[in-house]
Rosetta silent file (secondary structure, phi, psi, omega in degrees, C-alpha in Angstrom):
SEQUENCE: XXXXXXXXXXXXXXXXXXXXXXXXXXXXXXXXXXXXXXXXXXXXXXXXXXXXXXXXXXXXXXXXXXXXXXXXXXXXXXXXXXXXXXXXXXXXXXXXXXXXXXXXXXXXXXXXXXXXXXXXXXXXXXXXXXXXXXXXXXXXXXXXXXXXXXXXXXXXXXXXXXXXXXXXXXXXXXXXXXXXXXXXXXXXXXXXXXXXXXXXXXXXXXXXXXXXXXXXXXXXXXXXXXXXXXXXXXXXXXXXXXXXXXXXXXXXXXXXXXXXXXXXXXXXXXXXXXXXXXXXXXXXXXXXXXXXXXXXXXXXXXXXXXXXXXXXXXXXXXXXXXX
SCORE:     score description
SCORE:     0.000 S_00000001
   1 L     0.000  114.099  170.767  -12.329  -16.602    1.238 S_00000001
   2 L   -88.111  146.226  159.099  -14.780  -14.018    1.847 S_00000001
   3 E  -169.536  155.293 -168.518  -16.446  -12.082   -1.150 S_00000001
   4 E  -119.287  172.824 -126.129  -18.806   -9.739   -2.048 S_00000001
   5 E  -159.098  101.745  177.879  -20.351   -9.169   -5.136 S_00000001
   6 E  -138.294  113.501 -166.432  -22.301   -5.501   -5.732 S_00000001
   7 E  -137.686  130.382  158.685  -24.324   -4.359   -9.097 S_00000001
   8 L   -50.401  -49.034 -176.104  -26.256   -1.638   -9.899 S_00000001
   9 L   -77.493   20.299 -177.248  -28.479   -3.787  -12.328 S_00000001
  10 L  -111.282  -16.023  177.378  -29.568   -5.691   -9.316 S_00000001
  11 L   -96.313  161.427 -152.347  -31.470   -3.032   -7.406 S_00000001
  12 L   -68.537  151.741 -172.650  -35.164   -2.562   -8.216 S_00000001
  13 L   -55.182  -31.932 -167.106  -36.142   -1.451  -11.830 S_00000001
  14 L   -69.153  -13.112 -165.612  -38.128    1.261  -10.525 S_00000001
  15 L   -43.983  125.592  162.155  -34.936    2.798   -8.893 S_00000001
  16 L   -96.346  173.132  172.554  -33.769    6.051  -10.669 S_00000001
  17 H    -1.684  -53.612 -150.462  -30.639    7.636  -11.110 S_00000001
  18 H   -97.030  -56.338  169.717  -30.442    9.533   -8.043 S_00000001
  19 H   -65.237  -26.631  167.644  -31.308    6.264   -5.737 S_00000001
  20 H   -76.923  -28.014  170.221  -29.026    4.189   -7.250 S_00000001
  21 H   -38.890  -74.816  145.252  -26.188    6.611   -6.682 S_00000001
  22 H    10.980  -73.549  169.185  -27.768    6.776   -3.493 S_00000001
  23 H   -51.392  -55.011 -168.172  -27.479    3.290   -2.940 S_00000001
  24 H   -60.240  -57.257 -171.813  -23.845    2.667   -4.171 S_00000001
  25 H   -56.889  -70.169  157.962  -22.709    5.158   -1.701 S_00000001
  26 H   -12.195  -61.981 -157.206  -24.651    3.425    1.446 S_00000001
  27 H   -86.138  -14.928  172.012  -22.936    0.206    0.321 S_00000001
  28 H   -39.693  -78.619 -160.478  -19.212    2.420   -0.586 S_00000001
  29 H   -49.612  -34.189  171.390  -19.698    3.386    2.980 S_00000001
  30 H   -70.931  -31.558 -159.552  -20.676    0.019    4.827 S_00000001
  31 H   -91.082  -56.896  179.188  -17.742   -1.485    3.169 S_00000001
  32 H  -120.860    5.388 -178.780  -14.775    0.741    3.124 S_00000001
  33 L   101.859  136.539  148.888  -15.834    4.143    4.859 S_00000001
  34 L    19.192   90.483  169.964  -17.302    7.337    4.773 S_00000001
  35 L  -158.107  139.240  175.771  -16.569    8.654    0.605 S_00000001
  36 L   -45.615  141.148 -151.588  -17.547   11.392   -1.607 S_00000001
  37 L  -156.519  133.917  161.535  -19.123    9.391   -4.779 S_00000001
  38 L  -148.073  172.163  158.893  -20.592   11.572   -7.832 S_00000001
  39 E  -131.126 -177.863 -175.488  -21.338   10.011  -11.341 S_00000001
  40 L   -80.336  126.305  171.308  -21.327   11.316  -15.262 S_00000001
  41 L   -54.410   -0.255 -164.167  -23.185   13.345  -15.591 S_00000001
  42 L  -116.723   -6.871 -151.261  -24.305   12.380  -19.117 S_00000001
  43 L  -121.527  147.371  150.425  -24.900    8.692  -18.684 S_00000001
  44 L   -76.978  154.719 -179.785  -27.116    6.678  -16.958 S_00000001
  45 L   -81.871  126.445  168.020  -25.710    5.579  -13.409 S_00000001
  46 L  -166.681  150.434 -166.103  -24.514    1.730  -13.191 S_00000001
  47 L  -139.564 -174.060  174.821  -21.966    0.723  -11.078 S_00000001
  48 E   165.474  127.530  162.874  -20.504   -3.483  -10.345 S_00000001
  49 E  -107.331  165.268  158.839  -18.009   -4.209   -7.277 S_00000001
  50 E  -158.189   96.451  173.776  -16.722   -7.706   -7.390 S_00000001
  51 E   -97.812  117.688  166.264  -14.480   -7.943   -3.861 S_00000001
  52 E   -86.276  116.612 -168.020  -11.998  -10.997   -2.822 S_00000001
  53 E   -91.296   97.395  179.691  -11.078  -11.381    0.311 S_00000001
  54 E  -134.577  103.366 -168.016   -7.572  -13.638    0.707 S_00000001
  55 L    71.155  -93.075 -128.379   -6.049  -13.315    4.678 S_00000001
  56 L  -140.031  -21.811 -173.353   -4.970   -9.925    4.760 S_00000001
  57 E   -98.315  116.387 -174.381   -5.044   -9.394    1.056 S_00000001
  58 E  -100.807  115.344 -178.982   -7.979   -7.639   -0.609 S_00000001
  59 E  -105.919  138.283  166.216   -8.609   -7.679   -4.690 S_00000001
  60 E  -129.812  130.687 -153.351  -11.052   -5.394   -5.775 S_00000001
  61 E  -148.511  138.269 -156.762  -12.667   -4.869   -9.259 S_00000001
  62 E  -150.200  152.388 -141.211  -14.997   -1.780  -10.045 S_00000001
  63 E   167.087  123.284  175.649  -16.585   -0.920  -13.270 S_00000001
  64 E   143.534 -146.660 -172.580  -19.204    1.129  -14.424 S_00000001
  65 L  -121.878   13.695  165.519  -20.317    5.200  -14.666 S_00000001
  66 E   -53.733  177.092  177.673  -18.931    6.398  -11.300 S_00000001
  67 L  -118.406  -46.450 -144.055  -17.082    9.920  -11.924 S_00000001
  68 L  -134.611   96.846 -176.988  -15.521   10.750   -8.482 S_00000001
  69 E  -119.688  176.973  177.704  -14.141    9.061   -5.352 S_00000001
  70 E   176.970  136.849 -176.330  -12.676   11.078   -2.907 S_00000001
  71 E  -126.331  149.016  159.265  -11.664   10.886    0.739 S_00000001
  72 L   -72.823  172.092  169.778  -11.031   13.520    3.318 S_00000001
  73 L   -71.302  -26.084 -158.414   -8.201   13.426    5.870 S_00000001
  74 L   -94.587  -66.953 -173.008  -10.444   12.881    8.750 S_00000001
  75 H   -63.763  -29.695 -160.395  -12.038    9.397    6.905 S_00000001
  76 H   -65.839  -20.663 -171.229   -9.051    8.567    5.364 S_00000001
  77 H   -72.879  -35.431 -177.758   -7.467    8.069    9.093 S_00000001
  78 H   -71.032  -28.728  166.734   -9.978    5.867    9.792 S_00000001
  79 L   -70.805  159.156  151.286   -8.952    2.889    7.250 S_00000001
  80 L   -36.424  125.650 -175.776   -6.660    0.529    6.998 S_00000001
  81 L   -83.910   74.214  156.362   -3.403    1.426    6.948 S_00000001
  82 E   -74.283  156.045  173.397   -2.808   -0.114    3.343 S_00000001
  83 L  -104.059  166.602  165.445   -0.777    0.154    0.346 S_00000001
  84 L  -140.348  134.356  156.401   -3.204   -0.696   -2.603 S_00000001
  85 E   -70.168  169.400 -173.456   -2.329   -1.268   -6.416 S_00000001
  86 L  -151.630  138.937  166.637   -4.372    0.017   -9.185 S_00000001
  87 E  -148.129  147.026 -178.473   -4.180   -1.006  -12.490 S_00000001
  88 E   -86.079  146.849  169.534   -6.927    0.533  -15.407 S_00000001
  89 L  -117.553   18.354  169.890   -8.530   -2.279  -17.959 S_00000001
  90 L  -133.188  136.420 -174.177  -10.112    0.501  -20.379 S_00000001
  91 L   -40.677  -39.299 -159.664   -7.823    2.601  -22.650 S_00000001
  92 L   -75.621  156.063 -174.398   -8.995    5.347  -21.227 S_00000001
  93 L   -77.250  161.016  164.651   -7.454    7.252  -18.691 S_00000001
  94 E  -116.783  123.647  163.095   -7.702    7.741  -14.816 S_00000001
  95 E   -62.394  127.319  167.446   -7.022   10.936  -12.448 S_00000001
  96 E  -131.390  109.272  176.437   -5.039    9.684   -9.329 S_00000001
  97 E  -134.442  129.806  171.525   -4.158   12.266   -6.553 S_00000001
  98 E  -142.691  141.157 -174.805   -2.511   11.930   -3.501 S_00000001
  99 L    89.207  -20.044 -173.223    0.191   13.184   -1.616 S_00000001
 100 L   100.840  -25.151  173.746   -0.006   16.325   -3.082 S_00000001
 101 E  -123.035  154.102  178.043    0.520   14.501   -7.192 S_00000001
 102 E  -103.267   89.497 -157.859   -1.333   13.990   -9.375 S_00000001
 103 E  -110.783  134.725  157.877   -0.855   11.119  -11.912 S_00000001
 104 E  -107.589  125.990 -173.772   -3.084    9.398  -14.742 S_00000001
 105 E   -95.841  155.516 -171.985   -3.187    5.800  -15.024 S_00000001
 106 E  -175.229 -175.141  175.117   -4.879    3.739  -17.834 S_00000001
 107 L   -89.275   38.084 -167.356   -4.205    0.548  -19.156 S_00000001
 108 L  -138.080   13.815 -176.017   -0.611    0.314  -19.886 S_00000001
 109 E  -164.462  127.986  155.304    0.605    2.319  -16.125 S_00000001
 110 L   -37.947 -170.315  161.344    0.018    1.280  -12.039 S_00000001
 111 L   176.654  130.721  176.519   -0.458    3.467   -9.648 S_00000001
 112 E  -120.366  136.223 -178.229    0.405    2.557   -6.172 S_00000001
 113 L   -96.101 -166.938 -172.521   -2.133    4.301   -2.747 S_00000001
 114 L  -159.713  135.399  128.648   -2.343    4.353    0.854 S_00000001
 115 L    30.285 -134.685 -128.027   -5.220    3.997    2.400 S_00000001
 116 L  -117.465   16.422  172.152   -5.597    5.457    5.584 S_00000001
 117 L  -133.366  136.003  165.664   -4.454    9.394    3.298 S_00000001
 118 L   -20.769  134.108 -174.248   -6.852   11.560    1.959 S_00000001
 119 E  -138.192  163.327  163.726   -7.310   10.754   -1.950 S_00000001
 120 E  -152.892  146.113  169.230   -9.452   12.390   -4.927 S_00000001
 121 E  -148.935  129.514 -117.848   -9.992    9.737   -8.190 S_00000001
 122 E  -164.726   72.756  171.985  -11.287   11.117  -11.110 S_00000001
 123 L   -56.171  -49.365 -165.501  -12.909    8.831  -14.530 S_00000001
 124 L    75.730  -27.729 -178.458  -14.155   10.991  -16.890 S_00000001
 125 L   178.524  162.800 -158.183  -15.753    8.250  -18.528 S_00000001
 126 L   -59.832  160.530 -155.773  -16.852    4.956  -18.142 S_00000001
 127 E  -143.127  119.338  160.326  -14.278    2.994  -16.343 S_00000001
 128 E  -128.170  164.051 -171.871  -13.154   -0.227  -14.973 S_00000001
 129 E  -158.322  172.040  179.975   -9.832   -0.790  -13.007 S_00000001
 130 E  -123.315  130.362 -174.797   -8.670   -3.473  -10.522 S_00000001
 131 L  -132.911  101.008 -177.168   -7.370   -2.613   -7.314 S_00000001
 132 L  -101.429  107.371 -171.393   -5.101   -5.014   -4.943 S_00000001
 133 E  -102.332  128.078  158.541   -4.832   -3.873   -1.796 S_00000001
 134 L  -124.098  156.075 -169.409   -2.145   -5.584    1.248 S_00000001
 135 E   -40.660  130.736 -161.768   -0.988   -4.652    4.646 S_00000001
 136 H   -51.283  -36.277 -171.014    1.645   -1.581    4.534 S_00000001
 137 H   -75.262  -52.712 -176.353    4.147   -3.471    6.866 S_00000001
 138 H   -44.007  -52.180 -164.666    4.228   -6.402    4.704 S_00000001
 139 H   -83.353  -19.117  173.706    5.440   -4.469    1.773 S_00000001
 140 H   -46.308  -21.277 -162.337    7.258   -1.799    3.945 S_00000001
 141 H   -87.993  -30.454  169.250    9.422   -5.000    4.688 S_00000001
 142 H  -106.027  -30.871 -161.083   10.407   -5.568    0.867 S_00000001
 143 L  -125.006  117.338 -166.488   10.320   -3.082   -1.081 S_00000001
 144 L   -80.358  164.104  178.025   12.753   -0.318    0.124 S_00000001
 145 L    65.525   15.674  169.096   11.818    3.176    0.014 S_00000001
 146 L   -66.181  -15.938 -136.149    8.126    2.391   -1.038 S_00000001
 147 L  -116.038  -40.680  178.812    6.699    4.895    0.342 S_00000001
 148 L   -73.050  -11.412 -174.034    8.371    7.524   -2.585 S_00000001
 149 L   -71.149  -13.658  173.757    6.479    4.978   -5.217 S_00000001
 150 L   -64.180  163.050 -175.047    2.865    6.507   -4.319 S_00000001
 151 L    21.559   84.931  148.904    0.974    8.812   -6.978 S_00000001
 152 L  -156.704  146.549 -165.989    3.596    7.925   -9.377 S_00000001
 153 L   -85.533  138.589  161.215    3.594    6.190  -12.474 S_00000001
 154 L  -146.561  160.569 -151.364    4.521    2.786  -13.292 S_00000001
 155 E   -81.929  153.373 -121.445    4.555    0.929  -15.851 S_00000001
 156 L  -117.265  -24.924  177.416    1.688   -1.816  -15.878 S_00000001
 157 L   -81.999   12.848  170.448    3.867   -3.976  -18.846 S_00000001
 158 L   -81.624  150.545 -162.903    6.697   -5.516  -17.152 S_00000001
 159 H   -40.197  -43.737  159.600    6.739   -9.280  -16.940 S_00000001
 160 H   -42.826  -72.840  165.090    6.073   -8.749  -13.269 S_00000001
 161 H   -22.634  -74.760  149.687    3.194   -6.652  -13.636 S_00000001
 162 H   -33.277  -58.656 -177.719    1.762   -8.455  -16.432 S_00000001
 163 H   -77.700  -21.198  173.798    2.020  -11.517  -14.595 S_00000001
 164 H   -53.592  -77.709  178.540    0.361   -9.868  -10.994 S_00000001
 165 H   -14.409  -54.982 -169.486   -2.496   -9.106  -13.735 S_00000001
 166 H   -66.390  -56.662 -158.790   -2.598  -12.857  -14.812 S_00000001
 167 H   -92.127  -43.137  135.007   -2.805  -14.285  -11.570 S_00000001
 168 H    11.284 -106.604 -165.825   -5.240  -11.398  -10.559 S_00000001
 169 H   -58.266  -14.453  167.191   -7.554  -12.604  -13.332 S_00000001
 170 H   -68.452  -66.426 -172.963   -7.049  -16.267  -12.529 S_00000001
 171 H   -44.462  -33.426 -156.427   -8.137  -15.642   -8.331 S_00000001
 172 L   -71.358  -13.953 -176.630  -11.200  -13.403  -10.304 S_00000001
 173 L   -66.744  152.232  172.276  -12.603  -16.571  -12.206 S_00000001
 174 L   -72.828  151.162 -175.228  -15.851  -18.675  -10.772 S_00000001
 175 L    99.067    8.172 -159.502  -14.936  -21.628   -8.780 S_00000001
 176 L   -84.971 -171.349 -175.325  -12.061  -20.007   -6.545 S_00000001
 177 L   -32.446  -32.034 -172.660  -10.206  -21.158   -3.804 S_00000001
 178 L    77.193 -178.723 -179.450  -13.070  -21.855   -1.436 S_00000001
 179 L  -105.372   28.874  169.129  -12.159  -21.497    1.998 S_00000001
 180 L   -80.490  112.744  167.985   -9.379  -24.108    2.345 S_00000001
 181 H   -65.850  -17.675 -171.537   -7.088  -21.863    4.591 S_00000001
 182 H   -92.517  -26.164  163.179   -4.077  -23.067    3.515 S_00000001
 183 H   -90.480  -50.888  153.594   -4.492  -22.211    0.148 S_00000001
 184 H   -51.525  -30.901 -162.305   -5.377  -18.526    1.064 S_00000001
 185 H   -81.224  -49.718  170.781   -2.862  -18.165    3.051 S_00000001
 186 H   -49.379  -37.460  157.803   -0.782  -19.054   -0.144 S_00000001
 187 H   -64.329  -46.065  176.788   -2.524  -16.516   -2.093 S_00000001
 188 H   -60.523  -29.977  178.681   -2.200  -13.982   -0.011 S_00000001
 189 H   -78.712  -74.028 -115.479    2.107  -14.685    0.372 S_00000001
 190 H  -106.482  -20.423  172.209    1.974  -14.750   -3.414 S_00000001
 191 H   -85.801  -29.728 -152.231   -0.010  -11.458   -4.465 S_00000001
 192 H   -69.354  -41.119  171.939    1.994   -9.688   -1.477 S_00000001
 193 H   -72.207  -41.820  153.589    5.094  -10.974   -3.611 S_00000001
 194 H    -9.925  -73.960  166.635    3.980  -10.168   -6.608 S_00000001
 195 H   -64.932  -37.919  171.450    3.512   -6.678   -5.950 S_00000001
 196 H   -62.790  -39.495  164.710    6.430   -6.462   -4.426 S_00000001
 197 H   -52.291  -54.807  168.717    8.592   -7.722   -7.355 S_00000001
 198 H   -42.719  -61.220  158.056    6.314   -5.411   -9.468 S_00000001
 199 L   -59.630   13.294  172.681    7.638   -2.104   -7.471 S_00000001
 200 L    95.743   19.377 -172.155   10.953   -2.810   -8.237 S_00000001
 201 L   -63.257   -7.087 -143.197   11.954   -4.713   -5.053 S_00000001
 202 L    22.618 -132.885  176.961   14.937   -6.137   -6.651 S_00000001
 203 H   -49.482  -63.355  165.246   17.225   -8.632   -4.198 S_00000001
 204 H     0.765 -122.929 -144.181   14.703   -7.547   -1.236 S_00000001
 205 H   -71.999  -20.883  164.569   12.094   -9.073   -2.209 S_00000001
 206 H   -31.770  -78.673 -149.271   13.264  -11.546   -5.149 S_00000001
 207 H   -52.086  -35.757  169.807   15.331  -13.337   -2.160 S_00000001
 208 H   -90.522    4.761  169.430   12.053  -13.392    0.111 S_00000001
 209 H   -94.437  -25.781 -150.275    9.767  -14.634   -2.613 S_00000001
 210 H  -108.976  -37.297  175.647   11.990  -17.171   -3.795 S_00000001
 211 L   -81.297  102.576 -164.761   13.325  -18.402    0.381 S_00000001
 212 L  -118.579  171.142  163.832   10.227  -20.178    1.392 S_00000001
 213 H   105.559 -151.607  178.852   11.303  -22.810    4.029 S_00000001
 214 H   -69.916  -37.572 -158.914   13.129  -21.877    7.453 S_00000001
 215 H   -75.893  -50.058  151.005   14.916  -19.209    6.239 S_00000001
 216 H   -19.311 -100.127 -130.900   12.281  -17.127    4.815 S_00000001
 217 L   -77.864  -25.565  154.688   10.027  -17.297    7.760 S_00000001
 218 H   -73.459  -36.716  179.135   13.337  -16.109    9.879 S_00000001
 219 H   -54.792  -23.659 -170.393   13.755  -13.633    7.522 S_00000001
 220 H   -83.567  -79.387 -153.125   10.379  -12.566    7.867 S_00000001
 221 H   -52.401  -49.437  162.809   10.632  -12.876   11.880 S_00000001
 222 H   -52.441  -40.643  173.902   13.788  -10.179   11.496 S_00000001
 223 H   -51.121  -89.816 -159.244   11.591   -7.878    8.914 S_00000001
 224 H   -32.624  -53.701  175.287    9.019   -7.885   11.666 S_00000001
 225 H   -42.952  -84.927  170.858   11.287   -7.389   14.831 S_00000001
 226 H   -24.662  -70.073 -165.442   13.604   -4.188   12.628 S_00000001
 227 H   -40.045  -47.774 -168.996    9.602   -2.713   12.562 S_00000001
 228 H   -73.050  -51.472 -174.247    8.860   -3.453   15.751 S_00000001
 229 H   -93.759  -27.589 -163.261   12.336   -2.064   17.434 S_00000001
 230 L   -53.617  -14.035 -173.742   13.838    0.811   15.096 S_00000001
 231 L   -91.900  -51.192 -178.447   12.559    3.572   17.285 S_00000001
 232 L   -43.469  127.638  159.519   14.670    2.445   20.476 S_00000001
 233 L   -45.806  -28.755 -161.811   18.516    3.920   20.165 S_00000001
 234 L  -119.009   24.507 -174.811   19.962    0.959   21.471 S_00000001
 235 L   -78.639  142.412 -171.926   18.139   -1.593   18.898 S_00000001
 236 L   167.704  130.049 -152.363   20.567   -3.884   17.612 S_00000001
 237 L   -20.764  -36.167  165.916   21.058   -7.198   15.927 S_00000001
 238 H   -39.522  -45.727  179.496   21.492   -8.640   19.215 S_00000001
 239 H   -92.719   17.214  172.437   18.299   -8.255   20.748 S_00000001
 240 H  -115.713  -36.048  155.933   16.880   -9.498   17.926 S_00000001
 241 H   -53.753  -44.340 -164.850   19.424  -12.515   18.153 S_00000001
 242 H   -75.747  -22.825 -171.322   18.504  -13.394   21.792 S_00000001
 243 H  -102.590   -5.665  172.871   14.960  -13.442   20.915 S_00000001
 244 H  -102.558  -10.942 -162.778   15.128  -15.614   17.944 S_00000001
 245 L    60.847   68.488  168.074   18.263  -18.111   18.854 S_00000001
 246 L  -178.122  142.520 -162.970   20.379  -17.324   16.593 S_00000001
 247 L   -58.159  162.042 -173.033   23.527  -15.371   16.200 S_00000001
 248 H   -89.771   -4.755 -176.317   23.641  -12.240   15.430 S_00000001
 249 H   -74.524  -55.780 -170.970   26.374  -12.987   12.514 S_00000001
 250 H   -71.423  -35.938  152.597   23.494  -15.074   11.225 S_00000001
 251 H   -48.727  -50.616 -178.337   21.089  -12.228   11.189 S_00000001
 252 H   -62.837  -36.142 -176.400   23.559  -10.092    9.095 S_00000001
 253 H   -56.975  -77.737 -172.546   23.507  -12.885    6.457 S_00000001
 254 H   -33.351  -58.190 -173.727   20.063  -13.275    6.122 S_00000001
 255 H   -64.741  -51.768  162.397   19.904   -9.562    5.800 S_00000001
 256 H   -36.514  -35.865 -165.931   22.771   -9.038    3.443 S_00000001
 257 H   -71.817  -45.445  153.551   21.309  -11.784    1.435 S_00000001
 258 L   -83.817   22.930  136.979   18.045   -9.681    0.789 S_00000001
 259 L   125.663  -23.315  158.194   19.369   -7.098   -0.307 S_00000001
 260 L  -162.560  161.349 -164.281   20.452   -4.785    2.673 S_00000001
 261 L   -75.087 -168.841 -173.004   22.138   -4.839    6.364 S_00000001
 262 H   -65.304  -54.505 -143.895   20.551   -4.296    9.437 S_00000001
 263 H   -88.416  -19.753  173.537   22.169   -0.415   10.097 S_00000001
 264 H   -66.003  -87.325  148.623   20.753    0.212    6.357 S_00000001
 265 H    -5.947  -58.532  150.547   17.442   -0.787    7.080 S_00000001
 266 H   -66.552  -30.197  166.459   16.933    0.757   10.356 S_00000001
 267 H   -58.784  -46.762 -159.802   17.907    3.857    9.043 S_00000001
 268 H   -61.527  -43.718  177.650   15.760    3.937    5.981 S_00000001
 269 H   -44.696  -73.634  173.686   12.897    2.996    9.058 S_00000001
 270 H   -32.215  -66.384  -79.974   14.171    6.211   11.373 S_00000001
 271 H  -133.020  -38.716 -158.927   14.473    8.221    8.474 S_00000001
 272 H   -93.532  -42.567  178.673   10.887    7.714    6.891 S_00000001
 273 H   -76.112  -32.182  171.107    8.884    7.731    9.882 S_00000001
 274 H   -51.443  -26.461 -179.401   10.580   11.165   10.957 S_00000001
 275 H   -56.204  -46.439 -152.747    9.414   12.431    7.482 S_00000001
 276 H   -75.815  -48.005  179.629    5.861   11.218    7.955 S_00000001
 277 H   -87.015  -13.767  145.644    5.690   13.242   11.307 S_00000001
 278 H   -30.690  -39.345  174.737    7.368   16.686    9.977 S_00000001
 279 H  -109.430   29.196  138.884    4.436   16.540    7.386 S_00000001
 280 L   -87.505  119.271  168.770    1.604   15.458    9.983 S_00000001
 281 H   -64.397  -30.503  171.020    0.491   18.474   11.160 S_00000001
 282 H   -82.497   23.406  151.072   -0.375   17.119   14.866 S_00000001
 283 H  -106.447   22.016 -172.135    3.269   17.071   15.366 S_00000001
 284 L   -82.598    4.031  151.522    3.850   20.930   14.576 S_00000001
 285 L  -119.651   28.528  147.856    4.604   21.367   18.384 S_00000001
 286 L   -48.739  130.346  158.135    7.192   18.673   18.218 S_00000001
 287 L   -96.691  141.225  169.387   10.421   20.355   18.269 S_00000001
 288 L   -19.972  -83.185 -167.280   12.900   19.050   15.457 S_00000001
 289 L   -60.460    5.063 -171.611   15.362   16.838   18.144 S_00000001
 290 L  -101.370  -54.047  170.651   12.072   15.889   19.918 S_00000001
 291 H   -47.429  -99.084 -173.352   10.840   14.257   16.250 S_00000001
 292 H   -25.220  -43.710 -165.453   14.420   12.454   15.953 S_00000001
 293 H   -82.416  -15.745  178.979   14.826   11.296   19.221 S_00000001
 294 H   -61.778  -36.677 -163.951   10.827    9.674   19.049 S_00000001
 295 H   -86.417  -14.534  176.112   12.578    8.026   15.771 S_00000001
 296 L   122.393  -12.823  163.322   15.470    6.679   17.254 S_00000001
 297 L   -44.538  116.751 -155.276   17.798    9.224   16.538 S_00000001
 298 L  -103.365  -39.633  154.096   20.269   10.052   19.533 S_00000001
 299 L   -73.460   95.363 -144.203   22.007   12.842   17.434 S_00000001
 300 H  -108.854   23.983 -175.284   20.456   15.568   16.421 S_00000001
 301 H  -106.338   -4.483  171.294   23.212   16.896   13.735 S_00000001
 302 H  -102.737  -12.736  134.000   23.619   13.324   12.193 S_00000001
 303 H   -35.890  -74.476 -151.667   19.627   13.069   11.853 S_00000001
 304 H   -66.449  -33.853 -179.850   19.662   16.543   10.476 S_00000001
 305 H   -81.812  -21.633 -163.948   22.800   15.012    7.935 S_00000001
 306 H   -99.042  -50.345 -152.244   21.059   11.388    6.885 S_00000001
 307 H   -60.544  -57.180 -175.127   17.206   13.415    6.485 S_00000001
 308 H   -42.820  -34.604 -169.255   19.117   15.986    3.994 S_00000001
 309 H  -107.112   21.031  179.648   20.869   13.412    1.913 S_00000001
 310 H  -105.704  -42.550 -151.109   18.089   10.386    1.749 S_00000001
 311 H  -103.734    6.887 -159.778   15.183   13.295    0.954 S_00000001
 312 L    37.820   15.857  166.294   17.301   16.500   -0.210 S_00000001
 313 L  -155.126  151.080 -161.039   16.340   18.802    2.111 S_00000001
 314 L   -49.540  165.589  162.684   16.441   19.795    6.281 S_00000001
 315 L   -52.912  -42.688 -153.771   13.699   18.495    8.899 S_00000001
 316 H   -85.160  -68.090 -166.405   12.917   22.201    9.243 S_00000001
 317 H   -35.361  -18.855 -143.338   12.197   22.760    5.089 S_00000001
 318 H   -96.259  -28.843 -123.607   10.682   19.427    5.209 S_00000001
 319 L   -88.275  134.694  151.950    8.165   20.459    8.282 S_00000001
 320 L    87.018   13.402  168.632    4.331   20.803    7.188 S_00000001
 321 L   -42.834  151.401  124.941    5.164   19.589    3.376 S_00000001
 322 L   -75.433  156.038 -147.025    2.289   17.327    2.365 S_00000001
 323 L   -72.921    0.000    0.000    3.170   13.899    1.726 S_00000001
C-alpha cells in the first residue's frame, strides 16, 4: 500500500500565507497534475492530504482552508482516466461542476467525477471531504449508464453509501493493510464494489460482487472482452466464446444473470462512446456515419434511431454539446 501523508502545519513556522499556498500547489501538482488552487480569503491558509494507495484504487482525504480547485481541459486530458467519488464530512456545502452542471454536495449527498475532464470545485469555507477514486472501465463494466451519474446528486445515506463510508474510515485508521498484496488486491475488488452498489448498479453489479469464484472472474473476462471488441461490427458472443472456451450459450447466461445480454450491453458501449465524440470537439470534422461506423455502427439510420431514443435527441443536435 503506498501512502502519502501532506500538512500544512508541517512546513516551516516562518512560512507565510502566500508560501504555504505556494507550497500546497507544488505538491497538488507533483501528485495529481497541473491545478488552479486559491484559498479564503479571510482565514489563515492550512491545508492536510492523507492519500491511500490500494492496486488501482485511490482514497483520498483533504481538509483544511483551500477555496478553489479547478482544472482546464488541456490538464484534465492528461490524468487518469477515472471515475472518483466524493463525499463532504462538514455540514457545510460544496460547489461541484462538470460537464456543463453544477451540483452542491455536503454531508448527506455524493457526487460522482471523471478525471481526465476539466472541473471547477468551490468551498466557501473550511472544508473536509473524502474522495475515492477507481479505474473508469472497472465501473463502466457494472454500473450501466454511469456515465449520466456525473455532477449529479446522490444521496450519501443509503445503506450502501453509508457502508462505502464505514469501510472508507476503517482502510483510513493507523495500522492498515501493510503491503500484503493479497489483501490489497481485496480492497481494491471491494471499494470498486462498493461504489458500484452505491450508484445504483442493481443485478449488474450485486451479481458481480456477490460471484467471486470461477464465475465471477469469467464474468469479468466477458466485461473486459465486450470493452475491448464493441467497436468492430461483426463482434459477437462467439469470438468471445472461442477465446475463452466456453460456449457462447454460456456467455449469454452469465450475462443475463448480471443484469443484461450481450446485444444490450454492446449497444449501451456503441451508443456512449459515439456521444463522447459528437461532444469532443477534435471530432467536429468527423462526419455523422463516419462517428457511427468508428463505434461499430454499420447503419447509419438505426444509429441515428438507438442515439435519439437512449439520449433524446439526433447525433447532429447532440454534436459540440458539452458533456
Amino acid at each position: 500500500m503506498n501512502k502519502i501523508v501532506f500538512s500544512t502545519d508541517d512546513l516551516p513556522i516562518q512560512f507565510d500565507d502566500r508560501a504555504r499556498l505556494s507550497e500546497w500547489r507544488d505538491f497538488l501538482g507533483g501528485v495529481f497534475g497541473a491545478l488552479e488552487v486559491s484559498c479564503l480569503p479571510d482565514r489563515p491558509f492550512s491545508q492536510r492530504l492523507e492519500a491511500a494507495q490500494f492496486g488501482s484504487a485511490l482514497m483520498v482525504g483533504f481538509s483544511g482552508t483551500m477555496d478553489r480547485v479547478s482544472t482546464s481541459s488541456g490538464v484534465a486530458a492528461t490524468l487518469r482516466p477515472d471515475f472518483y467519488l466524493s463525499f463532504g464530512s462538514d455540514p457545510g456545502s460544496i460547489s461541484f461542476a462538470q460537464r456543463g452542471r453544477e451540483v452542491m454536495f455536503d454531508a448527506a449527498t455524493a457526487v460522482l467525477g471523471v478525471c481526465n475532464d476539466s472541473l471547477d470545485f468551490r468551498a466557501g469555507d473550511r472544508s473536509s471531504w473524502l474522495q475515492i477514486a477507481v479505474p473508469r472501465v472497472h465501473l463502466e463494466d457494472l454500473v450501466a449508464g454511469v456515465e449520466d451519474l456525473v455532477a449529479r446528486p446522490l444521496d450519501a445515506n443509503t445503506p450502501a453509501m453509508r457502508h462505502l463510508r464505514r469501510y472508507a474510515s476503517l482502510l483510513a485508521e493507523a495500522g492498515g493493510p501493510g503491503d500484503d498484496p493479497d489483501l490489497i488486491a481485496h480492497i481494491e475488488t471491494t471499494l470498486t464494489d462498493l461504489i458500484a452498489l452505491a450508484l445504483g448498479a442493481g443485478r449488474d453489479a450485486t451479481e458481480v460482487a456477490r460471484m467471486r469464484g470461477l464465475r465471477a472472474a469469467r464474468l469479468q473476462d466477458i466485461l473486459s472482452d465486450i470493452r475491448a471488441g464493441f467497436t468492430n461490427p461483426r463482434f459477437s458472443p462467439n469470438d468471445i466464446a472461442r477465446r475463452l472456451g466456453v460456449t457462447p450459450r454460456y456467455i449469454q447466461i452469465l450475462l443475463q444473470e448480471a443484469g443484461s445480454s450481450f446485444t444490450e450491453r454492446v449497444l449501451e458501449l456503441r451508443l456512449q462512446r459515439a456521444r463522447s465524440m459528437l461532444f469532443d470537439l477534435r471530432c467536429d470534422r468527423m462526419k455523422i456515419g463516419e462517428i457511427a461506423e468508428a463505434c461499430g455502427f454499420n447503419e447509419i439510420s438505426y444509429f441515428n434511431r438507438c442515439f435519439r431514443r437512449r439520449f433524446g435527441l439526433t447525433p447532429t443536435a447532440a454534436r459540440g454539446r458539452p458533456e
